[in-house]
C-alpha positions as CSV (number, residue, x, y, z in Angstrom):
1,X,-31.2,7.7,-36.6
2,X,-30.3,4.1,-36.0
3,X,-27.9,3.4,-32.9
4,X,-26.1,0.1,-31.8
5,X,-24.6,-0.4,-28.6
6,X,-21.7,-2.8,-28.8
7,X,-20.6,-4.6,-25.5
8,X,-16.5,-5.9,-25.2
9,X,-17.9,-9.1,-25.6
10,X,-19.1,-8.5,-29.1
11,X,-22.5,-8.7,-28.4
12,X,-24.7,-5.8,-30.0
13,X,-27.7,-4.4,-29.4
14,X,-29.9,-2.3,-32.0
15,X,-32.2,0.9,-31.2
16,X,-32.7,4.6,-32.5
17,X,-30.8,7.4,-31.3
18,X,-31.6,10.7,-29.5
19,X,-29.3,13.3,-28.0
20,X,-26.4,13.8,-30.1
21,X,-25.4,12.3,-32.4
22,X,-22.3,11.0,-31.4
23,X,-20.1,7.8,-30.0
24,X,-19.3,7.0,-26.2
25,X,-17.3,4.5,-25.0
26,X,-17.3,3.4,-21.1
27,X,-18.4,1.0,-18.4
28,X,-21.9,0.2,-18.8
29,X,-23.8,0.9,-15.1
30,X,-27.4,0.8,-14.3
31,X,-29.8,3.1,-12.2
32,X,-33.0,1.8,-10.5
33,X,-35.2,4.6,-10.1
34,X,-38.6,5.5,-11.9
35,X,-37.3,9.3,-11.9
36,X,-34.4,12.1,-11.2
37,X,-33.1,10.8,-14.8
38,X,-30.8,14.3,-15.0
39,X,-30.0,13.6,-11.2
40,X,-28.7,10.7,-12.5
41,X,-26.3,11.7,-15.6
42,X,-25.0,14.6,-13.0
43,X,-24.0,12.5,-10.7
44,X,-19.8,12.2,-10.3
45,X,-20.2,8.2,-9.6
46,X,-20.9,8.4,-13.1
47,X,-18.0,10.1,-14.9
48,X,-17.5,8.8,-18.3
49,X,-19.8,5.8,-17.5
50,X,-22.8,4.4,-20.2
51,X,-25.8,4.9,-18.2
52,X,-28.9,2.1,-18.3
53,X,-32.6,3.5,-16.6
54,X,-34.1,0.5,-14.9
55,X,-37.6,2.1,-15.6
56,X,-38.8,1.6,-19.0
57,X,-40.4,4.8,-19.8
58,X,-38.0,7.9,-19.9
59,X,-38.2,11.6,-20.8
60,X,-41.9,11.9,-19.6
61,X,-41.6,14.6,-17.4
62,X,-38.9,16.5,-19.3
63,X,-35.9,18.5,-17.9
64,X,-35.7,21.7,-15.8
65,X,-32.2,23.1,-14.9
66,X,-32.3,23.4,-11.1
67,X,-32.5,19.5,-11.3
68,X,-28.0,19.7,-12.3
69,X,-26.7,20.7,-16.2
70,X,-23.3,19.5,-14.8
71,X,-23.3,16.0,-16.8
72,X,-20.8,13.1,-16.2
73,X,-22.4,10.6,-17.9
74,X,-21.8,10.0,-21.6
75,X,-24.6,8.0,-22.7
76,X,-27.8,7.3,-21.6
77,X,-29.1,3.8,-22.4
78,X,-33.6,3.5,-21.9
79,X,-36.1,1.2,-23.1
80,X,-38.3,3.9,-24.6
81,X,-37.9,7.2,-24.8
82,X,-40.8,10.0,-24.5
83,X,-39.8,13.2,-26.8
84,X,-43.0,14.7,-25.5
85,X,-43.0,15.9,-21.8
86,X,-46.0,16.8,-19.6
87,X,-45.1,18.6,-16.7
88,X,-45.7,22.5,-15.5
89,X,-41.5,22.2,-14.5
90,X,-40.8,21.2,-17.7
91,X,-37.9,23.7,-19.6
92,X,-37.6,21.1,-22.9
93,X,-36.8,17.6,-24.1
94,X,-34.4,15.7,-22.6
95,X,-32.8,14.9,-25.9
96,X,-32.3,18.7,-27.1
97,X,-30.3,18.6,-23.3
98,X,-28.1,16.0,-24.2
99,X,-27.6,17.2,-27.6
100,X,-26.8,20.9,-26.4
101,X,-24.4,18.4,-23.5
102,X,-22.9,15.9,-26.3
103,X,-24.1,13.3,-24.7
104,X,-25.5,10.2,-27.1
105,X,-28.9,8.5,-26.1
106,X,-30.5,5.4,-27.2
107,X,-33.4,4.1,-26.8
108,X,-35.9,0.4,-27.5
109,X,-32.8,-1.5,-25.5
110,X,-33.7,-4.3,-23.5
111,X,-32.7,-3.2,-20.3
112,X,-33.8,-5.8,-18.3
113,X,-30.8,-8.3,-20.4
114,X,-28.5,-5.7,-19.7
115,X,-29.2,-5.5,-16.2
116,X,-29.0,-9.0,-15.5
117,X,-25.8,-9.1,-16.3
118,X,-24.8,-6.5,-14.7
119,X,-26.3,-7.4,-11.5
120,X,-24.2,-10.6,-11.6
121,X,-21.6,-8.0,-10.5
122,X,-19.8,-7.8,-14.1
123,X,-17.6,-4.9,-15.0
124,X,-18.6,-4.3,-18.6
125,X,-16.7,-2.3,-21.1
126,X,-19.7,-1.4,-24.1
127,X,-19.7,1.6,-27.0
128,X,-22.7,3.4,-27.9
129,X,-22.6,4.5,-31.9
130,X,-25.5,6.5,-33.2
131,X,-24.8,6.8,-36.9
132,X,-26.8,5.4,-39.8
133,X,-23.4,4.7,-41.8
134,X,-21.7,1.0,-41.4
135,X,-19.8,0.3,-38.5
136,X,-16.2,-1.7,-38.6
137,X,-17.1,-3.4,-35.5
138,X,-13.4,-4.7,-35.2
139,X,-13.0,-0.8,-34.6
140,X,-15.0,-0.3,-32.0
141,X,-13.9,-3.7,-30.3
142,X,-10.1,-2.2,-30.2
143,X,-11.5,0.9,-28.6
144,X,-13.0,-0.9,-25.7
145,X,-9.8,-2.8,-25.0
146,X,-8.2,0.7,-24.7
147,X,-11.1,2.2,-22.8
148,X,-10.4,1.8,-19.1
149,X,-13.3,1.1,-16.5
150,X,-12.3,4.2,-14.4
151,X,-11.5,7.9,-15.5
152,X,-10.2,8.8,-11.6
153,X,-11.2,11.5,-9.2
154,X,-9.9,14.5,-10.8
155,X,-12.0,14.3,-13.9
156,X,-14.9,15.1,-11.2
157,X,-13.5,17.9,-8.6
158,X,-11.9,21.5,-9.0
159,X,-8.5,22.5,-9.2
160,X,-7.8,24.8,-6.5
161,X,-9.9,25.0,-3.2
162,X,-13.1,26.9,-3.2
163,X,-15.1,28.4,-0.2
164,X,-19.0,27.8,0.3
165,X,-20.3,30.4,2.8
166,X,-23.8,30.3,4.6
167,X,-26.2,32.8,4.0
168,X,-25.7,34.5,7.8
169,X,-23.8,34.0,10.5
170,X,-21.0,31.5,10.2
171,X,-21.6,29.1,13.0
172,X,-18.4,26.5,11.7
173,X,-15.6,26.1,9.1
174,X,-15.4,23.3,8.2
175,X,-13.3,20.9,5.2
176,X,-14.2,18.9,2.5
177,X,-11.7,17.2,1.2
178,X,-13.4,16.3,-2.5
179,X,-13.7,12.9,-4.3
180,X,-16.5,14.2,-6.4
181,X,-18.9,15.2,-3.9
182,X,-22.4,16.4,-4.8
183,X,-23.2,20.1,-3.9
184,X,-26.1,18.4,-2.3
185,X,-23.4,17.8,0.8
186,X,-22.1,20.9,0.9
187,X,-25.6,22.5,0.9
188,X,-27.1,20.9,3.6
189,X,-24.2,22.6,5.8
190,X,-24.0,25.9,4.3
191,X,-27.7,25.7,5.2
192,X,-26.9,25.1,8.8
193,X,-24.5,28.4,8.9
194,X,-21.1,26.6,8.3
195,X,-18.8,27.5,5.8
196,X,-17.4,24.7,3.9
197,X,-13.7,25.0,2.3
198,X,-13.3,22.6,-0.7
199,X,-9.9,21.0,-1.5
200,X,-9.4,18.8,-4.3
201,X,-7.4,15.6,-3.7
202,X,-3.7,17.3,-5.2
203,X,-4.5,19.6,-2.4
204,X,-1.6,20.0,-0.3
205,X,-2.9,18.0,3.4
206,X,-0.3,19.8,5.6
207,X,-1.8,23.2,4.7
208,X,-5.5,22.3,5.3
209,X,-4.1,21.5,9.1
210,X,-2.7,24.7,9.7
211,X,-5.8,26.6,8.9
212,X,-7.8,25.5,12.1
213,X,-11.0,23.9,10.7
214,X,-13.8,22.9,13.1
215,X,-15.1,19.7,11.4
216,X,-13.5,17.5,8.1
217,X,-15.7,16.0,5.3
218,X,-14.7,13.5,3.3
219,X,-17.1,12.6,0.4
220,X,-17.3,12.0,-3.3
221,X,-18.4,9.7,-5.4
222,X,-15.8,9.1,-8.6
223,X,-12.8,7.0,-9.2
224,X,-14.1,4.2,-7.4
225,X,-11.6,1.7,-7.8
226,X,-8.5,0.3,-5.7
227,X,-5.9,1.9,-7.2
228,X,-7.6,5.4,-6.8
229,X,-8.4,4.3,-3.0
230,X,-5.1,3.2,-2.2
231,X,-3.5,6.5,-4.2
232,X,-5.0,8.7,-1.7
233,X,-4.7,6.9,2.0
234,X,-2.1,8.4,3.2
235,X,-2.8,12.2,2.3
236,X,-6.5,10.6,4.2
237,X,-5.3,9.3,7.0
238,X,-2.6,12.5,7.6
239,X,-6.0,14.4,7.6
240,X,-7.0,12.3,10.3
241,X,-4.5,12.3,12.2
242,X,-5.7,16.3,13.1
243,X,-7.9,15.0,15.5
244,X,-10.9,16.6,14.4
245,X,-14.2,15.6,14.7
246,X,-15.1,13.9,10.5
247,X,-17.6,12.6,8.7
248,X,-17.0,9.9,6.0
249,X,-19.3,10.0,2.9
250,X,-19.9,7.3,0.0
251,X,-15.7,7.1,-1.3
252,X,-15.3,8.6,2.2
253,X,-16.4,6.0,3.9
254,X,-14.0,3.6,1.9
255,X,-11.0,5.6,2.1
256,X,-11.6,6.3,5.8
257,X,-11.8,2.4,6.4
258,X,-8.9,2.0,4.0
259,X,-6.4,4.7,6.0
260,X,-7.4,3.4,9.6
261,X,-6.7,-0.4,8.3
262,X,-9.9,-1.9,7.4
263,X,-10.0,-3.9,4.4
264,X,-11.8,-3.0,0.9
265,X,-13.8,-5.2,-1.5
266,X,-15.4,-5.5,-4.4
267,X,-19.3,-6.7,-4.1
268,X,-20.5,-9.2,-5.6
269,X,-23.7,-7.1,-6.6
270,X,-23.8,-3.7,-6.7
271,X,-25.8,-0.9,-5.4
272,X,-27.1,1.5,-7.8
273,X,-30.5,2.5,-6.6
274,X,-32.5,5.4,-5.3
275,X,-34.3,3.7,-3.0
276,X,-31.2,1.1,-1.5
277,X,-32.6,0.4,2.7
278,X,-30.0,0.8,5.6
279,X,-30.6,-0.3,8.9
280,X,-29.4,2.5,11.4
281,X,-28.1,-0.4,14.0
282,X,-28.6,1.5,17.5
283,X,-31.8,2.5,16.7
284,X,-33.2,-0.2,14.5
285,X,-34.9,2.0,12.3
286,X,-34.9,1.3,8.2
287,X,-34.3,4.0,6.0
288,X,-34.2,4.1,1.9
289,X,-31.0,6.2,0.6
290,X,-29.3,7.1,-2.7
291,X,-26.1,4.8,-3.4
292,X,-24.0,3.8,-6.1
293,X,-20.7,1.8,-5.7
294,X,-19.7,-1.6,-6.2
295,X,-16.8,-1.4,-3.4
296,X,-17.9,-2.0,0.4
297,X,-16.0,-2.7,3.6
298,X,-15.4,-5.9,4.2
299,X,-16.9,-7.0,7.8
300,X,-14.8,-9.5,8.3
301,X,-11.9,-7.1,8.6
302,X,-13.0,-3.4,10.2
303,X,-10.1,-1.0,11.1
304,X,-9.6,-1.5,15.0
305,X,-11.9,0.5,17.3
306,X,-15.1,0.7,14.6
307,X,-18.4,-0.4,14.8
308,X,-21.2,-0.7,12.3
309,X,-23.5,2.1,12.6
310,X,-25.3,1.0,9.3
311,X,-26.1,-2.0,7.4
312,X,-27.8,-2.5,4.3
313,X,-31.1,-4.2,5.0
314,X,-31.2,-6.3,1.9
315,X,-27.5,-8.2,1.7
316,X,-25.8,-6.9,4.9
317,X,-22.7,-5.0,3.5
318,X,-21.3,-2.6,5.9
319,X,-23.0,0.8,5.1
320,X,-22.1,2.9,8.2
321,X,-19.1,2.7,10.6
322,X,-18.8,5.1,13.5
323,X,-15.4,5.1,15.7
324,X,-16.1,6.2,19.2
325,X,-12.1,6.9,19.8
326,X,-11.7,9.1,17.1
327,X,-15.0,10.9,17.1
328,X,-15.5,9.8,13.1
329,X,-18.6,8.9,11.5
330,X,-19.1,7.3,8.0
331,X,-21.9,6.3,5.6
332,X,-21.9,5.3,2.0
333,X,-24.8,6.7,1.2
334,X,-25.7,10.2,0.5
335,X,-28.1,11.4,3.3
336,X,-31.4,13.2,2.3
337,X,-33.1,16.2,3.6
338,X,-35.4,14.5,6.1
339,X,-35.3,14.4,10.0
340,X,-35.3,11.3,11.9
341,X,-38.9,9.7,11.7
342,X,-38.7,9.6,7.8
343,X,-35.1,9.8,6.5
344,X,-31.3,10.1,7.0
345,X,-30.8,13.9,7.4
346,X,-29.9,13.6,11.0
347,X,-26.6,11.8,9.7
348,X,-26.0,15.8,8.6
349,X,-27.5,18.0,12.1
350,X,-26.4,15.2,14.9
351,X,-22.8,15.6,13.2
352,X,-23.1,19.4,13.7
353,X,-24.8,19.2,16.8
354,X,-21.7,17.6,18.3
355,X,-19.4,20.5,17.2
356,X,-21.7,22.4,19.5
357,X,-20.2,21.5,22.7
């Protein structure tokens, strides 16, 4: 089936369709990685957004559940697709996945245009149609005015609080306080015997400090713009106010920044990559991590008493802040699984280390 996708500025650009066969309507974000494409469309930094794969060959490898069926993305935009996977993982296409998802695909795009723009740090509105009937483009152009560029954080987290407990013995208890976090986060510390509490942003702050938690998370990935920062810095910064020890992750580390008085801004390019390089500052060591987010804190204005912990190796935008008064850590970047000599996992066990003592 033929498929067009329509950017705000009128420009189109036509491919074939696979998925469902259905519209989307969203900002129009890239990815640069040559794999994790279902990684990708699962991730809550892209909620409602039209998804473009850097790599030009997609599909090849299929799809296989335990790699996230929770989609937030509602299109996925690739160069080619592959409709016939090779891989002894492989559970079936990744169109009849986005079909059985809704989710629209389409494919012989020229990416690299797309992303050129994009990397120019513009916000773009765009509308993917796959339909072989004609289109009444002034339609679809009054769509995308109404469309806005952000959906918020409650599209991405639960409703009421929900507990994650470790397999044995529970060593912590400690809160998350959700802006669309992966369950990557809160495995790596059910792993490492803590029990992690949940709470959506609604959640009610003053009730989370009267239930004596050992450690505070703040993570998540959606609803990254100001007026979904600012909406939440105070219920943040009451949270902070406990005292407890806290790690910042991705939005975290923004809305941490934002509630002790560090200033927030837009990037002139943004990170979307699997393989973005941070340089841990006290020990000089570069690391490649997961990031997506076109908001950083500005260095020219840090909330009083921090001090970068991270940087990113390639344009210097603050990636890390740690706060020695306050005992708070923050990165924005997810950490991975790996210790010291070959990733950023020790982000996750030095923070837990120090609820030891």
């Amino acid at each position: 089936m033929q498929a067009v996708l329509v950017l705000e500025s009128g420009e189109k650009f036509f491919g074939r369709s696979f998925g469902a066969e259905s519209n989307a309507a969203g900002e129009l974000v890239f990815y640069s990685a040559m794999a994790g494409y279902q990684e990708v469309l699962c991730d809550p930094a892209h909620q409602n957004k039209l998804v473009i794969m850097t790599y030009p060959i997609i599909g090849s490898y299929g799809i296989n559940e335990l790699d996230g069926m929770d989609f937030q993305a509602t299109a996925l935009i690739v160069k080619e697709y592959m409709d016939d996977p090779s891989n002894f993982r492989s559970e079936g296409t990744l169109s009849d996945l986005l079909k059985e998802k809704g989710i629209v695909g389409i494919s012989g795009i020229d990416t690299r245009a797309l992303v050129k723009r994009l990397r120019g740090g513009d916000r773009i509105r765009a509308a993917v149609l796959a339909t072989d009937e004609k289109i009444d483009y002034e339609d679809v152009g009054f769509v995308l005015e109404c469309t806005p560029l952000d959906f918020g954080v409650l599209g991405v987290t639960g409703m009421y609080p929900e507990t994650y407990r470790p397999d044995g013995e529970t060593k912590y208890r400690i809160a998350l306080y959700d802006f669309g976090t992966k369950k990557s986060v809160i495995n790596a510390f059910t792993k490492a015997g803590a029990e992690v509490t949940v709470f959506p942003p609604r959640s009610d702050v003053s009730y989370i400090a009267d239930m004596n938690f050992d450690a505070l998370i703040i993570a998540g990935a959606g609803g990254e713009l100001d007026e979904n920062i600012k909406k939440y810095t105070e219920r943040v910064k009451t949270l902070l106010d406990m005292g407890l020890p806290t790690l910042g992750i991705d939005m975290g580390h923004l809305m941490t920044a934002s509630a002790l008085g560090g200033k927030i801004i837009k990037m002139q390019k943004p990170h979307r990559s699997a393989s973005c390089t941070v340089r841990d500052m006290e020990i000089g060591r570069v690391y490649p991590t997961q990031q997506s987010h076109i908001f950083a804190v500005s260095p020219d204005a840090l909330p009083e008493g921090a001090r970068v912990s991270f940087i990113c190796q390639n344009d210097g935008t603050v990636e890390g802040l740690c706060y020695p008064d306050k005992n708070i850590k923050t990165v924005q970047f997810y950490p991975d699984e790996y210790p010291k000599e070959y990733g950023t996992g020790y982000v996750y066990s030095e923070f837990l280390d120090a609820l030891k003592g």
